[in-house]
C-alpha positions as CSV (number, residue, x, y, z in Angstrom):
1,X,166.5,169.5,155.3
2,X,167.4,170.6,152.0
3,X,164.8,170.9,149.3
4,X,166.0,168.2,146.6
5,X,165.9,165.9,149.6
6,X,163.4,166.4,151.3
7,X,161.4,166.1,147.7
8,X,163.2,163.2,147.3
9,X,161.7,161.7,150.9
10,X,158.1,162.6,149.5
11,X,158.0,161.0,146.6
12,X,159.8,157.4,148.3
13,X,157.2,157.7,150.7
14,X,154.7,158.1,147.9
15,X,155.9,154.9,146.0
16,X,156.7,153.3,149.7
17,X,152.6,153.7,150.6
18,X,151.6,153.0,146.7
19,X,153.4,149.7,146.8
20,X,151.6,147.9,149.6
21,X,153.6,149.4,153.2
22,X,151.1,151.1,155.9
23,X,151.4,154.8,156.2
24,X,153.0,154.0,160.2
25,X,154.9,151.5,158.4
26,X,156.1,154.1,155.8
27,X,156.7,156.6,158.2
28,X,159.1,153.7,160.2
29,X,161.6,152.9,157.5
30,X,161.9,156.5,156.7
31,X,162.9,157.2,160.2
32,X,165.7,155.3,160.3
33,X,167.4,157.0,157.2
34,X,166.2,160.6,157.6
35,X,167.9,163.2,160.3
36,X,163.9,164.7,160.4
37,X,161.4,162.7,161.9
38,X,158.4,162.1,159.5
39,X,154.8,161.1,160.8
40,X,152.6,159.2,159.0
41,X,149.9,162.3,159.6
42,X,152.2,164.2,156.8
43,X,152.9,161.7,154.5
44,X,149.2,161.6,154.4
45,X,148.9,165.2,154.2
46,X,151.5,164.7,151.0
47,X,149.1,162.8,149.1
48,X,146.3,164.8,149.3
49,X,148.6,167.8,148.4
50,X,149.6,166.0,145.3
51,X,146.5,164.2,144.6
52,X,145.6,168.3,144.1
53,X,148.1,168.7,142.2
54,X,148.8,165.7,139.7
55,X,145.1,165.5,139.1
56,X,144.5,169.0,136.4
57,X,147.5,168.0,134.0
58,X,146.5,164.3,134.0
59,X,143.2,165.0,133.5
60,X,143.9,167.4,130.3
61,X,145.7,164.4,128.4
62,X,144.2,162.5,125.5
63,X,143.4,159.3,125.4
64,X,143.6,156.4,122.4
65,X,141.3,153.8,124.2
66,X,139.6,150.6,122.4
67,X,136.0,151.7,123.0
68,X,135.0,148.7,125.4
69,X,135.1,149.1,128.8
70,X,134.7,146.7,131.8
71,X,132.9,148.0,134.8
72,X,132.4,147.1,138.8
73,X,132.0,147.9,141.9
74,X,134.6,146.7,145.1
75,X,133.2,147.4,148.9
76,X,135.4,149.6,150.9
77,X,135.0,149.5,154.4
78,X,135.1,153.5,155.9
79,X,134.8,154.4,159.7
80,X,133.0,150.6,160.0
81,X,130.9,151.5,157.6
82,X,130.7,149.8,153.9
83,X,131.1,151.2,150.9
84,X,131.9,151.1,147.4
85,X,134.5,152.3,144.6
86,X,133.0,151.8,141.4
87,X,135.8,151.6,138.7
88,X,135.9,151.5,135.1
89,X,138.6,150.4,133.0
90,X,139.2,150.3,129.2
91,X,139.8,146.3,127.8
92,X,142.7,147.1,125.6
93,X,144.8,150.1,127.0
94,X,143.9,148.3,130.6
95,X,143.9,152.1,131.4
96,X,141.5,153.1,134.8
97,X,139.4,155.4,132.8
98,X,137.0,156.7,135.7
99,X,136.1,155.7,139.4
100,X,133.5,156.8,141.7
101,X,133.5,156.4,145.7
102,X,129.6,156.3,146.6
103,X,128.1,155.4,149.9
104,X,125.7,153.0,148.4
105,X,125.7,150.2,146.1
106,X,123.0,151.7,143.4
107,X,121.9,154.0,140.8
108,X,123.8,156.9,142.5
109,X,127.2,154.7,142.4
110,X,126.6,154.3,138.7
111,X,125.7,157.7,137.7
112,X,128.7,159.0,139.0
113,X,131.1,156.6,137.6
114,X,129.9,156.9,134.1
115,X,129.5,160.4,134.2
116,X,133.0,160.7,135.0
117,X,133.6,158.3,132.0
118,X,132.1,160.3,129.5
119,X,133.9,163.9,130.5
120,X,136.8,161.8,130.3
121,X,136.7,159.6,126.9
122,X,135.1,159.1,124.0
123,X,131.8,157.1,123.6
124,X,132.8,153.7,124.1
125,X,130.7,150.8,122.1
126,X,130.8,148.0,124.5
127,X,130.3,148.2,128.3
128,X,130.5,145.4,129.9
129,X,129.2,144.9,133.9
130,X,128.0,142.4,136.1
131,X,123.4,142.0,136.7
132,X,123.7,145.5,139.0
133,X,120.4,146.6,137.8
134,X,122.3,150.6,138.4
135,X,124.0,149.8,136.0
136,X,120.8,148.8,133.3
137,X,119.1,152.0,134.5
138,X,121.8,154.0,133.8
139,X,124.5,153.1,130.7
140,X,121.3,154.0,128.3
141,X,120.9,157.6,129.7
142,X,124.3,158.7,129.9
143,X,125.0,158.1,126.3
144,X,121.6,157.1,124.7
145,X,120.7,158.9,121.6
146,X,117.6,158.8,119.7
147,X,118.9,160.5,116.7
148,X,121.4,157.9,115.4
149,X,120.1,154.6,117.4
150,X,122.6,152.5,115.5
151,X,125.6,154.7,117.8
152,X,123.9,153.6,120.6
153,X,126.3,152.0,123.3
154,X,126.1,147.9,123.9
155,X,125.7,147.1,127.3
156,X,126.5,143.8,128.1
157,X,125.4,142.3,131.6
158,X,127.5,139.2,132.5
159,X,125.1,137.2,135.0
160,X,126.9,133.8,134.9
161,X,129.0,133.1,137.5
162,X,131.3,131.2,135.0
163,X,131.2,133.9,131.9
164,X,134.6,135.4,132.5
165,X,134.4,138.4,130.0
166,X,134.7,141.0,133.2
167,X,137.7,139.2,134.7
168,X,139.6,141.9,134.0
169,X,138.3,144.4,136.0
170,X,137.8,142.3,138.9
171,X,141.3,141.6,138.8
172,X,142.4,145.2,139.1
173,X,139.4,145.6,142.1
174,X,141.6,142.8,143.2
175,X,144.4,145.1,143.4
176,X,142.9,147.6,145.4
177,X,140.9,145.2,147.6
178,X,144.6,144.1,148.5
179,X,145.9,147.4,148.8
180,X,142.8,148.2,151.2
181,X,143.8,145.5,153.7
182,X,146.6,147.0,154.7
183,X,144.7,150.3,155.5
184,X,142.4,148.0,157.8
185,X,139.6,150.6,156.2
186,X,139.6,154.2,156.0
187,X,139.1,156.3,158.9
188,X,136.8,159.3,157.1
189,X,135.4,159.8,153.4
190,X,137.6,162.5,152.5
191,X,140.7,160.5,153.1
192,X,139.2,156.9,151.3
193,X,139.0,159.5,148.1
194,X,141.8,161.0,148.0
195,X,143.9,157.8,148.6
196,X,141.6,156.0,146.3
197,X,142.6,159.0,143.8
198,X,146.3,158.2,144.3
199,X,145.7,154.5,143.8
200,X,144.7,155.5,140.2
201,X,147.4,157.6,139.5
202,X,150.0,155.4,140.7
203,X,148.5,152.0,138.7
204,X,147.7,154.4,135.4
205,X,150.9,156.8,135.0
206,X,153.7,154.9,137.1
207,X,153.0,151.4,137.8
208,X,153.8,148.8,134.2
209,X,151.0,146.4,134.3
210,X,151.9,142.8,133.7
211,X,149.4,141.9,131.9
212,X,150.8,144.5,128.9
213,X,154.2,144.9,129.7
214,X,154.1,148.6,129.9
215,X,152.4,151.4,131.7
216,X,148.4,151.7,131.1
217,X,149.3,155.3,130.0
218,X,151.9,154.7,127.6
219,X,149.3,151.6,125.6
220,X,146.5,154.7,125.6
221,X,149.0,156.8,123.6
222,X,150.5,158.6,126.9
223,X,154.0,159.2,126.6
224,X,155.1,161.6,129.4
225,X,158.8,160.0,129.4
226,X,158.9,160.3,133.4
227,X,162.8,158.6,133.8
228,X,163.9,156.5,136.7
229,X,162.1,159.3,139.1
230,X,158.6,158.9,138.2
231,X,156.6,160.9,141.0
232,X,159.2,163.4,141.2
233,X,158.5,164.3,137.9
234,X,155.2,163.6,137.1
235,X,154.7,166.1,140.0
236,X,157.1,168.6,138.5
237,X,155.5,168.3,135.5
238,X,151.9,168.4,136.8
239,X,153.2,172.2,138.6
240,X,154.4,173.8,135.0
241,X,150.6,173.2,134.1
242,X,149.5,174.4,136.9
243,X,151.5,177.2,136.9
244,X,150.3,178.0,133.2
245,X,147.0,177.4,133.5
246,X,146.8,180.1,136.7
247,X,148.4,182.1,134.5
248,X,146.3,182.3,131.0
249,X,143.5,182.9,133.4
């Protein structure tokens, strides 16, 4: 198969599994248009090749968020057991500004997500969650600071099953609770995060969000200018740093 098609068969199978299709189901309607047979073992092995690969050049690009951010927790059922992708996204930009995949539902789950939040953005003002008491424990150490109290984040715990202020991010864990049922769970931890990391890419860099009309990257000041092939070149363009950074080192 010749390269530009066979990168052109990645990257449809990409947006083919992004979009709601089984990876068997995936690997099915490329059959039947491809003179190589394609499992859905590779197209698997494809994402977490590019998860790898997409995830250093996003990672390095700045943000213009609003400061308040919505956070929760889906379950996400793994080798029949449960557990949980805590996700984080910022109220204006409806950008995905950090998950974590944790085993539990607690202070561990929390940690991590906000961690990730703060290596990834500036200091919000608002965080907004549901009565997870992780979540009490842990929004005043990550960014507490006893020098200028006044700076101090607001955490705001929404405990009323009819206060609607974190709608939004349950709609998004929405979206991935719907994109989960067609996995019918994940078979190992590794896979569930490196999917999950996908997921993210997909709905921040290539997917426009209805609610905004436009990609969550593009309203957070992100304008990568990706054309009609998206993944193709996002990846190609997620490489060239690569490639430079392996080289300035």
């Amino acid at each position: 198969m010749k390269c530009k098609k066979k990168r052109e068969m990645i990257t449809a199978c990409l947006d083919l599994y992004m979009n709601g299709m089984s990876l068997r189901k995936v690997a099915t309607h490329v059959n039947q248009f491809s003179d190589k047979e394609v499992s859905h073992m590779s197209i698997l092995r494809w994402i977490r090749r590019y998860v790898m690969t997409i995830k250093p050049f996003i990672s390095s690009l700045n943000l213009s968020l609003s400061g308040v951010y919505h956070a929760d927790e889906i379950y996400i059922k793994c080798n029949k057991e449960q557990h949980y992708l805590f996700a984080l996204i910022d109220k204006e930009t409806r950008f995905l500004v950090a998950t974590h995949y944790a085993k539990e539902k607690g202070l561990d789950g929390a940690k991590g997500l906000f961690r990730k939040t703060r290596q990834r953005a500036e200091k919000p003002i608002y965080v907004f969650t549901d009565g997870l008491p992780a979540y009490m424990n842990t929004i005043p150490k990550t960014w507490y600071s006893n020098r200028v109290p006044k700076d101090n984040v607001q955490h705001i715990r929404i405990i009323d099953r009819h206060d609607y202020r974190n709608n939004m991010i349950e709609r998004i864990q929405g979206t991935i609770r719907e994109r989960v049922k067609v996995m019918r769970g994940f078979k190992n931890s590794k896979s569930a995060e490196q999917i999950l990391e996908m997921f993210v890419i997909w709905y921040n860099f290539l997917r426009v969000h209805q609610g905004i009309d436009m990609i969550p990257a593009q309203k957070a000041g992100v304008e990568l200018n990706l054309g009609k092939e998206k993944w193709l070149n996002l990846i190609y363009r997620s490489k060239i740093k690569l490639s430079s950074t392996c080289q300035n080192k």
